[in-house]
Every structure is written in structure tokens, then in C-alpha cells.
C-alpha positions in Angstrom: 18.9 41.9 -51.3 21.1 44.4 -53.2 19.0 47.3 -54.3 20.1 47.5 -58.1 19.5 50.0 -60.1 16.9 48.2 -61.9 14.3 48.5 -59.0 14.8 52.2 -59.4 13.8 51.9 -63.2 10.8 49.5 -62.4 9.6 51.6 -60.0 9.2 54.9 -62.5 7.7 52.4 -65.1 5.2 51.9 -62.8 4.3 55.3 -62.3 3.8 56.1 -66.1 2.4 52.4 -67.5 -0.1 50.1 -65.6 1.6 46.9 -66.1 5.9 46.1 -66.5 6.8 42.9 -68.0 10.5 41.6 -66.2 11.5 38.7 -68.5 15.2 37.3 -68.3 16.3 33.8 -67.4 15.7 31.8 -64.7 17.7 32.6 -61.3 18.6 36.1 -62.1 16.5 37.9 -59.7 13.2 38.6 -61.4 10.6 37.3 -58.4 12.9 38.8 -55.5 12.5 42.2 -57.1 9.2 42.3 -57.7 8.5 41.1 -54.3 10.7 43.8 -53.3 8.7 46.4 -55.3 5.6 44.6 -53.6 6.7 44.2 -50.1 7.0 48.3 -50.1 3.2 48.8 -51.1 -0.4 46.4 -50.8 0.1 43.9 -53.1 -1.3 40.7 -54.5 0.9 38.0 -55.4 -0.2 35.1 -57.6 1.7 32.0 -58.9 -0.2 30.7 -61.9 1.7 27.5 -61.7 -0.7 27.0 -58.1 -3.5 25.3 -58.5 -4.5 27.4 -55.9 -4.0 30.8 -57.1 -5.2 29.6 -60.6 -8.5 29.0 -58.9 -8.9 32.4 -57.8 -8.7 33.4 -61.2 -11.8 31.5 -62.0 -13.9 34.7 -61.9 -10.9 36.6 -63.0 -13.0 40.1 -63.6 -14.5 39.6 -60.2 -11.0 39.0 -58.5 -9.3 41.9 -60.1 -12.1 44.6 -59.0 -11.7 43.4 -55.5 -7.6 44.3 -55.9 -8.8 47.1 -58.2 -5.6 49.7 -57.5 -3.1 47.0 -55.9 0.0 45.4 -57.2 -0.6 42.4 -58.5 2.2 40.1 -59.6 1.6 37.3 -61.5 4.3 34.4 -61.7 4.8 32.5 -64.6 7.9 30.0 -64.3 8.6 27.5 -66.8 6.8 29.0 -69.5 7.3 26.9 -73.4 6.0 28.8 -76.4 3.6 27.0 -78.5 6.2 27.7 -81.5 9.0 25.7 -80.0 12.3 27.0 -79.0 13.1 28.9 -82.1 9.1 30.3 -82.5 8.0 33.8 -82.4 4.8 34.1 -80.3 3.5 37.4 -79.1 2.4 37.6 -75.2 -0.7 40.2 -75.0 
């Protein structure tokens, strides 16, 4: 992978904010940077569209406090707002 500046910029966002949002369209890089990002401290990696990893987060609370200080990345692929394509919905 090319180190772009963007991994730079993640990086420092990371050490002022406790959670960085990378949102773009599909193919662009997103995952492979923040498995960059991950790959150079522990991390957790979780891909909600896994039934699998969404189990996990059955006791979310409890599963969090035993990563309590970690990286956690969270995949979401394929995500359709509720409003349609031209909706305005607010992701909290």
C-alpha cells in the first residue's frame, strides 16, 4: 500500500478524538487504511455484515470493556439510509 497522506491525518485524529469516521465510496481505500492504522497497534476488527462478529456484539458493553483501550474498527459495507437515496439521516 501507498502510505497517503491521509493515514498521517487519521493518525493525529486519533490522538485528539476517540472515534474517526472514514466515509467515501466503495473501492477507494477506506478498509486497507484502517487496517493499516490497525496492523501498527492491538486492534479489534469487526465486520457487522458477519453474522459472526455481530454475535459478539450481543453483550456489546461487556465486549467493549474487555477491548477497553484498543482499536476497534467496525465495518459497515453496503449501508442504505432509511430516507432513501436523496434522505438526510444522522449516524450517532
Amino acid at each position: 500500500m501507498i502510505r497517503r497522506w491521509l493515514h498521517t491525518r487519521v493518525q493525529q485524529a486519533l490522538a485528539e478524538v476517540p472515534a474517526v469516521c472514514l466515509v467515501g465510496p466503495r473501492q477507494t481505500g477506506k478498509t486497507t487504511l484502517a487496517l493499516a492504522i490497525a496492523a501498527e497497534g492491538e486492534a479489534v476488527y469487526l465486520d457487522l455484515e458477519s453474522p459472526q462478529d455481530r454475535a459478539k456484539l450481543q453483550d456489546a458493553e461487556a465486549y467493549l470493556e474487555r477491548h477497553r483501550g484498543r482499536f476497534l474498527q467496525l465495518a459497515l459495507h453496503d449501508v442504505v439510509s432509511p430516507s432513501g437515496p436523496n434522505g438526510k439521516d444522522i449516524l450517532v
